[in-house]
N, C-alpha and C positions, 0 to 999 in steps of 0.2 A: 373870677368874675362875680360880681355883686347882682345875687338871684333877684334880689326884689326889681331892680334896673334891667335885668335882661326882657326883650321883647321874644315872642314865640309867635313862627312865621308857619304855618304849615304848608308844605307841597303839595299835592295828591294827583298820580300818576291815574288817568282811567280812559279807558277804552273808546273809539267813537262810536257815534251809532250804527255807520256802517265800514267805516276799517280806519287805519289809523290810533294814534294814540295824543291823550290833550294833557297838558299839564296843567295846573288850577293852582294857582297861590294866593293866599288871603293873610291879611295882615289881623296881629292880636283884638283890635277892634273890629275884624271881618270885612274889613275894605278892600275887596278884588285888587290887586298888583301884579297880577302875572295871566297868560288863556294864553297858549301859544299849542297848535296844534303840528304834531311829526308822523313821518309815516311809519315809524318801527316802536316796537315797546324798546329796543336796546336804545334809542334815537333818546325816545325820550329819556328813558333812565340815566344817559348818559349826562343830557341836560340839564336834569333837574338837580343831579349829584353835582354839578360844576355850578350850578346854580347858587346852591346850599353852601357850596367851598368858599366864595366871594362873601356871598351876606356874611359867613360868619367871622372873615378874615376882617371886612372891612367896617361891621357894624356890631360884631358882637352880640348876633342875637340867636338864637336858638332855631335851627330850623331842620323841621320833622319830614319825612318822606314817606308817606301811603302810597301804597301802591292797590286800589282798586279793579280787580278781574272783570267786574258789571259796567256797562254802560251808568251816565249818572242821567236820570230821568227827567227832563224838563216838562214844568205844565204851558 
């Protein structure tokens, strides 16, 4: 795969505020593509990992998974 061409998608697995688990996907210019909220950490991990399977199968792009322990703090 030709790096300078590859795009970079980040996942980030993090907690809600008060239960459940969200997934957050942002595209290399940071344009929101993914908020999809599950009730299990395994729920989401398992999503986010099939998630990541498809982008990279069918677009060839690099996609990272964080997994976040903290709630993310909205103002």
């Amino acid at each position: 795969m030709n790096t300078q061409s590859a795009a970079y998608q980040p996942l980030v697995i993090h907690p809600g505020r008060r239960f459940g688990w969200w997934i957050e996907g942002r595209k290399s210019n940071g344009r929101l593509y993914m908020f999809t909220w599950w009730p299990t950490k395994a729920f989401a991990s398992f999503v986010a990992r099939m998630w990541a399977a498809l982008v990279q199968r069918f677009t060839h792009a690099e996609v990272l998974i964080e997994m976040r322990e903290t709630p993310t703090q909205t103002t």
